[in-house]
C-alpha positions as CSV (number, residue, x, y, z in Angstrom):
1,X,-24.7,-73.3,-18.5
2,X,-22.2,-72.2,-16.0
3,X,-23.0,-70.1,-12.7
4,X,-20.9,-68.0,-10.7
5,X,-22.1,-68.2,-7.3
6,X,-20.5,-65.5,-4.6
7,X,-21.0,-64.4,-1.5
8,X,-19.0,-61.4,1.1
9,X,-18.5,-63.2,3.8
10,X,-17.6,-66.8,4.4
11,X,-20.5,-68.0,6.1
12,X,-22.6,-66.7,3.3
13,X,-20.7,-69.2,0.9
14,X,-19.9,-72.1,3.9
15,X,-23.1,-74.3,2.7
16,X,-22.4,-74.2,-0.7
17,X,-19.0,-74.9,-0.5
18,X,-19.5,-77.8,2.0
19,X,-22.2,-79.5,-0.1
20,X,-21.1,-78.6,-4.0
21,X,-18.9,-81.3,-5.4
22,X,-15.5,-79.7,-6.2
23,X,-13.2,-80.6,-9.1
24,X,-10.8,-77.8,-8.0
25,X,-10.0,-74.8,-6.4
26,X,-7.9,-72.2,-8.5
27,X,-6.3,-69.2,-6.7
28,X,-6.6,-65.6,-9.0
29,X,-4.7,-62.8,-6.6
30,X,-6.0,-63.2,-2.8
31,X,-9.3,-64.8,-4.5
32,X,-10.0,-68.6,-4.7
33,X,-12.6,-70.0,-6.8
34,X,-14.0,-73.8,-6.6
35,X,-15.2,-74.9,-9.5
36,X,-17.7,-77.9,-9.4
37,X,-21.4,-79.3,-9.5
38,X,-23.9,-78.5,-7.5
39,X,-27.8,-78.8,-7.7
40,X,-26.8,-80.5,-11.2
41,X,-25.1,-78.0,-12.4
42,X,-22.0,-76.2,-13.2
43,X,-21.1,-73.9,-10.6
44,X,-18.0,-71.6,-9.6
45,X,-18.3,-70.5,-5.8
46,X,-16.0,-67.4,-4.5
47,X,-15.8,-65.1,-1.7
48,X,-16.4,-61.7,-2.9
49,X,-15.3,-59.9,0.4
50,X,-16.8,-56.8,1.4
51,X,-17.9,-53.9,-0.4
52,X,-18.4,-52.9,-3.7
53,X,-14.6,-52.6,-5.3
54,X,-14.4,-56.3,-3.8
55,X,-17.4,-57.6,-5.4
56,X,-17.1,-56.2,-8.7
57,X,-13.5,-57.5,-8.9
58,X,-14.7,-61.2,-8.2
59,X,-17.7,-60.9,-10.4
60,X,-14.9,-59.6,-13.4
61,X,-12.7,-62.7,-12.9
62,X,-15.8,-65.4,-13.0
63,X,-17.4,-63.8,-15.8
64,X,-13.4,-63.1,-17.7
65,X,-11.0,-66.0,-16.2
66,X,-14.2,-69.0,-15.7
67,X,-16.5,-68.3,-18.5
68,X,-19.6,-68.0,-16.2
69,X,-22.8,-66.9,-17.8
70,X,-25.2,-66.4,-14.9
71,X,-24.2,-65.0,-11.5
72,X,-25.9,-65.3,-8.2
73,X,-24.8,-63.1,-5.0
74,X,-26.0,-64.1,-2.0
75,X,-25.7,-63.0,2.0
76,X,-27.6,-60.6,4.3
77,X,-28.9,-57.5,4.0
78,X,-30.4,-54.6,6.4
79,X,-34.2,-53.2,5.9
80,X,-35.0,-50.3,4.7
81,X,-39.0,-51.6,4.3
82,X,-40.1,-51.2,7.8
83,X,-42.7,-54.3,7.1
84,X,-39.4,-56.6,6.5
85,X,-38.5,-58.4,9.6
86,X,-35.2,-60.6,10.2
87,X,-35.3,-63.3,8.3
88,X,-37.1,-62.5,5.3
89,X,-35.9,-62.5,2.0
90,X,-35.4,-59.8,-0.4
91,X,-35.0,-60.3,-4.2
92,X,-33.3,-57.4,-6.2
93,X,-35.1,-56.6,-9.5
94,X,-32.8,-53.3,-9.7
95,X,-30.0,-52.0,-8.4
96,X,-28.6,-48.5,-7.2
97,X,-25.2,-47.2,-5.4
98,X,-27.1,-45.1,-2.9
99,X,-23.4,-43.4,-2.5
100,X,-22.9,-42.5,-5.7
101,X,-23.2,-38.7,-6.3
102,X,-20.9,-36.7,-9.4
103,X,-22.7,-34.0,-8.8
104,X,-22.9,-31.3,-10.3
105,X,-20.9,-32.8,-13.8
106,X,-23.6,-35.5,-13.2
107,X,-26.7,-36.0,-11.6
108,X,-26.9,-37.9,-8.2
109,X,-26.6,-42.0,-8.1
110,X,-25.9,-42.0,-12.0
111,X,-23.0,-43.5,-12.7
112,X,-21.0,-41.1,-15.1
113,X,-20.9,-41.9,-19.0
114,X,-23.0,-44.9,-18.3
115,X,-26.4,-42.3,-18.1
116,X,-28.2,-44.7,-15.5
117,X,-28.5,-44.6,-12.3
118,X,-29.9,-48.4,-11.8
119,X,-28.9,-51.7,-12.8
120,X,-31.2,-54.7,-13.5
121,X,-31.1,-58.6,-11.9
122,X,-32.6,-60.1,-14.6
123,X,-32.7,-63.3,-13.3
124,X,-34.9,-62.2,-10.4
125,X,-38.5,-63.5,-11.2
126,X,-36.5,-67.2,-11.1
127,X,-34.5,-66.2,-7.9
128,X,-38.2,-65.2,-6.5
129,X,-39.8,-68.4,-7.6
130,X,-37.0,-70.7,-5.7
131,X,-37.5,-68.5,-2.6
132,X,-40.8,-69.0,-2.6
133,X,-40.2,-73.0,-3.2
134,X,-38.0,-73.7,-0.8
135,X,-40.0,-71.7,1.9
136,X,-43.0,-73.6,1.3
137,X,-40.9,-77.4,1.1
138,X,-37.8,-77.1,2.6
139,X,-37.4,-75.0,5.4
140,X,-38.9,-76.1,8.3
141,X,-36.7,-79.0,7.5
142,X,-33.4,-77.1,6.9
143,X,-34.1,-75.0,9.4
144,X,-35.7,-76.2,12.9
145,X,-38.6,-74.6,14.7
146,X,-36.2,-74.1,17.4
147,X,-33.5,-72.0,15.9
148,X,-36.4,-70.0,13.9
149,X,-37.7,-69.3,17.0
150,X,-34.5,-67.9,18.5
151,X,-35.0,-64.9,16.6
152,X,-38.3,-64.5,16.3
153,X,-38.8,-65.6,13.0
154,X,-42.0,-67.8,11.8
155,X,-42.6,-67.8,8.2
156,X,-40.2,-65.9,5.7
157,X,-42.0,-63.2,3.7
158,X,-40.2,-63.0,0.2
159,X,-40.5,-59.6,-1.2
160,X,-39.0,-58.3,-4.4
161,X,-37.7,-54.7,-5.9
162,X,-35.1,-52.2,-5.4
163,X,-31.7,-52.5,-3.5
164,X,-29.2,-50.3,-2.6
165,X,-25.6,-50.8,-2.0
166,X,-23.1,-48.4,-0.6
167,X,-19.5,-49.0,1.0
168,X,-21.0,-48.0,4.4
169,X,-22.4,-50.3,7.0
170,X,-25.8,-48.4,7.9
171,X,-26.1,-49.5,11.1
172,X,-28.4,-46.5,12.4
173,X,-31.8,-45.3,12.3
174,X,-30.5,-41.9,11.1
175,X,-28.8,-43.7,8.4
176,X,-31.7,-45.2,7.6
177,X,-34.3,-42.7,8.0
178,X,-32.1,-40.8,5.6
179,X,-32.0,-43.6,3.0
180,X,-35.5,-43.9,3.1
181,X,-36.1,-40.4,2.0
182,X,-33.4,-40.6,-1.2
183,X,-34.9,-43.8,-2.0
184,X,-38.7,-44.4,-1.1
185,X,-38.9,-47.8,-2.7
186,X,-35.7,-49.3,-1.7
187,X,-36.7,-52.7,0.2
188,X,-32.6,-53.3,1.5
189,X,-29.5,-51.8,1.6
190,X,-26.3,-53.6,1.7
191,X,-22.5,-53.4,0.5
192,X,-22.1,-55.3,-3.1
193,X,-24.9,-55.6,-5.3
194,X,-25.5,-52.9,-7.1
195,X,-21.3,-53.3,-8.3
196,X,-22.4,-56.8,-9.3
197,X,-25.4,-55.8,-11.3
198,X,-23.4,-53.4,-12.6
199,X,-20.7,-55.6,-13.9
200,X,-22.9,-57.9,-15.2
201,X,-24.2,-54.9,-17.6
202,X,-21.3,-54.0,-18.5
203,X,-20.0,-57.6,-19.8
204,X,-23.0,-57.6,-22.2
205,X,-25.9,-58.0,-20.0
206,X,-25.4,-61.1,-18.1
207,X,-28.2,-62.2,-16.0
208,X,-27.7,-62.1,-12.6
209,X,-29.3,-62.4,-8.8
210,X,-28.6,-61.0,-5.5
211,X,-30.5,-63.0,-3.0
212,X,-30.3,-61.2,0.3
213,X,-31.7,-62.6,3.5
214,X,-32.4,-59.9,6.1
215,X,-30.5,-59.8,8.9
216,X,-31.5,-56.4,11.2
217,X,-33.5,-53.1,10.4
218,X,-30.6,-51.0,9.4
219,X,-31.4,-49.1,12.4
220,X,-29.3,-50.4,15.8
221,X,-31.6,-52.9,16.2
222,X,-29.1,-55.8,14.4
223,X,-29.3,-59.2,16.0
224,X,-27.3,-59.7,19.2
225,X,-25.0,-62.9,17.3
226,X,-24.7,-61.9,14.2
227,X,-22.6,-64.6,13.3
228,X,-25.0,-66.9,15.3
229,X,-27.7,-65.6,12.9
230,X,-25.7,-66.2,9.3
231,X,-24.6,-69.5,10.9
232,X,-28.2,-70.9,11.8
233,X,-30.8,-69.0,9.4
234,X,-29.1,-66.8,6.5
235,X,-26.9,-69.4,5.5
236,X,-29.3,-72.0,4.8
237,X,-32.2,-69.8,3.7
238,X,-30.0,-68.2,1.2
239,X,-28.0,-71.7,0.5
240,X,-31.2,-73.1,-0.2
241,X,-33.1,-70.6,-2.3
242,X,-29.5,-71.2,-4.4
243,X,-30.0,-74.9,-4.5
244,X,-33.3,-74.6,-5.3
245,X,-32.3,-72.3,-8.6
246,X,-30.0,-74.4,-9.5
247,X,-32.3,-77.3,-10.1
248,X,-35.1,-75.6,-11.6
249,X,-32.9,-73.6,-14.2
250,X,-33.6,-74.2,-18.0
């Protein structure tokens, strides 16, 4: 078994590559993919790069030029739940482009001659599990009270359901308030993973994550560092839950 492992932006990859064991790096257009070992087993790690033409174009060439047959995104996300907080994690079990609308040839968020509107993350009751497991063993570890505490963040909840992706930063409580009212149940919204999920359908139902930390409320209210944030929380919370599915796969 061979995962593809990709994240947007480079913190959201930099534990992963630092601790995998790489065999070597291969450079496909402006992408470059390290192929290796990591939580005993086979892994590819890339940088997707932002937005959903970016991420479906990285997913294509692990899944096409690598052979990969599960894929695992990872980064941050904002809340669309107002119970999520910063720092908790949100596991996709579905999908949606929250920007997609051919109306009125077809109807809103469907993506034409594919009649669906969502895509599935089939591998999300195993990405759950691992969040759950390395919450409860590894985190205060990983992570120090100190830097938790910095942004406010005590326990991690893990919550899992829909996302939405679109290629728009919503950044506003407009935004989000609107969001909320297309999409009710929608626990996130971020920039790739609904083009990944929808890939991954498309090149005969591979199973897939997206593991999405949350980094703000989607509603002006983003952390102060952002960088600061992916650096000392997302990026090991997210590195890992990864770790941790890695090593309990079948």
């Amino acid at each position: 078994m061979k995962f593809g492992i990709l994240g947007a932006l480079p913190q959201e990859v930099a534990l992963i590559k630092r601790c995998m064991t790489a065999h070597r790096s291969v450079v496909v257009g402006t992408r470059t993919f390290h192929e290796g070992e990591w939580g005993g087993r086979r892994i590819v790690l890339a940088l997707s790069r932002v937005g959903k033409v970016s991420a479906a174009l990285t997913t294509t060439l692990l899944l096409e030029r690598f052979g990969v047959d599960r894929v695992i995104f990872t980064g941050v996300a904002g809340a669309l739940d107002p119970r999520l907080r910063p720092g908790d994690v949100v596991i996709a079990d579905r999908l949606l482009q929250h920007d997609m609308d051919a109306r009125p040839i077809f109807p809103r968020f469907e993506v034409p001659l594919l009649n669906r509107s969502e895509f599935p993350a089939a591998l999300a009751p195993e990405a759950e599990a691992a969040a759950r497991a390395y919450i409860a063993g590894a985190l205060e570890a990983e992570i120090p009270a100190e830097r938790r505490a910095a942004f406010g963040i005590a326990t991690p909840s893990v919550r899992r359901g829909l996302v939405i992706s679109g290629d728009q930063f919503v950044g506003g409580a407009a935004q989000a308030a609107a969001l909320r009212g297309l999409q009710p149940d929608a626990l996130g919204v971020e920039m790739e993973g609904a083009a990944v999920a929808q890939v991954c359908h498309e090149m005969g139902g591979v199973p897939a994550a997206i593991v999405r930390v949350i980094s703000d409320r989607a509603d002006g209210s983003a952390a102060v560092d952002f960088q600061r944030f992916v650096d000392d929380i997302a990026e090991y919370l997210t590195g890992g839950i990864v770790r941790v599915m890695l090593e309990r796969s079948a």
